[in-house]
C-alpha positions in Angstrom: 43.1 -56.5 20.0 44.4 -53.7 18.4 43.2 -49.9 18.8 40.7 -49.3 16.6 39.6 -45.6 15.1 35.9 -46.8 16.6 37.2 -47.3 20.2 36.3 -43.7 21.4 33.0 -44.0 20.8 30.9 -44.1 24.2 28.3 -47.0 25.1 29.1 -48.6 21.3 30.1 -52.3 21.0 31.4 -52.7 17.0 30.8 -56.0 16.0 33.8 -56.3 14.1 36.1 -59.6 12.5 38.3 -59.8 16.2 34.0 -59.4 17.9 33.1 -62.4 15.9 36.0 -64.6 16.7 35.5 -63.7 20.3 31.9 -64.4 20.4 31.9 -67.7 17.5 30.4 -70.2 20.3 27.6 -67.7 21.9 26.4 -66.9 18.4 26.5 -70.0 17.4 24.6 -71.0 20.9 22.3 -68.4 20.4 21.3 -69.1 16.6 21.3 -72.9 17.8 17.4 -71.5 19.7 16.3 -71.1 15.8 15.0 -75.1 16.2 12.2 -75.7 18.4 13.8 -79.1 20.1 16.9 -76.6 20.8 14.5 -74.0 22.3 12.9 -76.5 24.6 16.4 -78.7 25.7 17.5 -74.9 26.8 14.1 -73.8 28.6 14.4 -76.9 30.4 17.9 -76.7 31.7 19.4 -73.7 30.9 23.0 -74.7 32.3 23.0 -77.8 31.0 22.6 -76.4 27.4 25.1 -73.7 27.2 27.7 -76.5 28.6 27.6 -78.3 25.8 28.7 -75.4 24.2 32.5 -74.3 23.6 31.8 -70.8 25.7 33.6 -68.9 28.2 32.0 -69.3 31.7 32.0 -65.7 31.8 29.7 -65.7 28.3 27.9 -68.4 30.2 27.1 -66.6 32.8 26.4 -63.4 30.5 23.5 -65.7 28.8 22.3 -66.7 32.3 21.7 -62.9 33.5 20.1 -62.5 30.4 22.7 -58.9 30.5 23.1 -57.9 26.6 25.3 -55.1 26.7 28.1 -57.9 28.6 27.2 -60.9 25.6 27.9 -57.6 23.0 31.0 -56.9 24.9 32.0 -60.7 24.9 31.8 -61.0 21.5 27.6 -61.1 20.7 26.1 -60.1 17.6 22.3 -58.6 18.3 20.8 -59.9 15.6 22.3 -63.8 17.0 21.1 -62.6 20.2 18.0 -61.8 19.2 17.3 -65.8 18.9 17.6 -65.9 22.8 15.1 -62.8 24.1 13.0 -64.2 21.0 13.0 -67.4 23.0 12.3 -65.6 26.5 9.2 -64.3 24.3 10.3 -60.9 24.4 10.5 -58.9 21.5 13.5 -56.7 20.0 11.8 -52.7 21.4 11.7 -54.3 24.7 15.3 -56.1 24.6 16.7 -52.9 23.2 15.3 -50.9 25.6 16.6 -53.2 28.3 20.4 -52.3 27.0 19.5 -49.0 27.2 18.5 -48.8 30.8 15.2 -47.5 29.7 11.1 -48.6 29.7 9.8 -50.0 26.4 7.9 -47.3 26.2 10.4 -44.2 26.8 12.6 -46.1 24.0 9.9 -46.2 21.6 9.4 -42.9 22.2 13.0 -42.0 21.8 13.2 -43.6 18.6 9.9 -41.9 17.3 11.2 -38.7 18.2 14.5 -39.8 16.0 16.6 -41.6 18.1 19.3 -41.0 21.0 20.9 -37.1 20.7 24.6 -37.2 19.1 25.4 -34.6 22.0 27.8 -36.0 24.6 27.7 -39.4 22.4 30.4 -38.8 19.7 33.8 -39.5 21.6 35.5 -40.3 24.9 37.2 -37.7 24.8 34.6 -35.2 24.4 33.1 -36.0 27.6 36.5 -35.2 29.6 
């Protein structure tokens, strides 16, 4: 992958055309949990669903830790992703929160209160 203009921008995964290429078979696994018999094949066996898909072990193993921030990073989209914590019954405040490193309830807080600061969060480089 090229640089990007994006790049320097701390804790940010861009979802971008080289992202999707990258991540085709987990999003394509993940909005696979949108039918029920899917949903219940991968409940049952969790390993034995993702290989029948065409993913990296490490995406794989990214799915099995249930660790969001690595599935962005290998390629994920959230809102693809979304079809597996929906299918671990969790919702998308406490998912979100989980990638944050924070409770449910000190991210909803931090959104009501208008979301994460932009200090220290612009740029690499800022933080040097």
């Amino acid at each position: 992958m090229s640089h990007k203009p994006y790049d320097d921008i701390p804790g940010t995964t861009i979802f971008d055309p080289d992202m999707a290429f990258k991540g085709y078979h987990l999003n394509q696994f993940a909005l696979s949990l949108m039918k029920a018999e899917n949903r219940e094949q991968f409940k049952a066996n969790e390993r034995a669903y993702l290989d029948t898909w065409a993913m990296t072990e490490e995406q794989k193993q990214s799915v099995l830790a249930r660790d969001y921030n690595w599935m962005m990073r290998l390629g994920g989209n959230v809102y693809f992703l979304a079809k597996i914590f929906s299918t671990d019954g969790l919702s998308f405040q406490v998912a979100a929160a989980s990638m944050t490193g924070m409770t449910q309830e000190d991210y909803a807080q931090m959104m009501l209160d208008g979301g994460r600061s932009p200090e220290g969060n612009l740029y690499k480089k800022e933080q040097a």
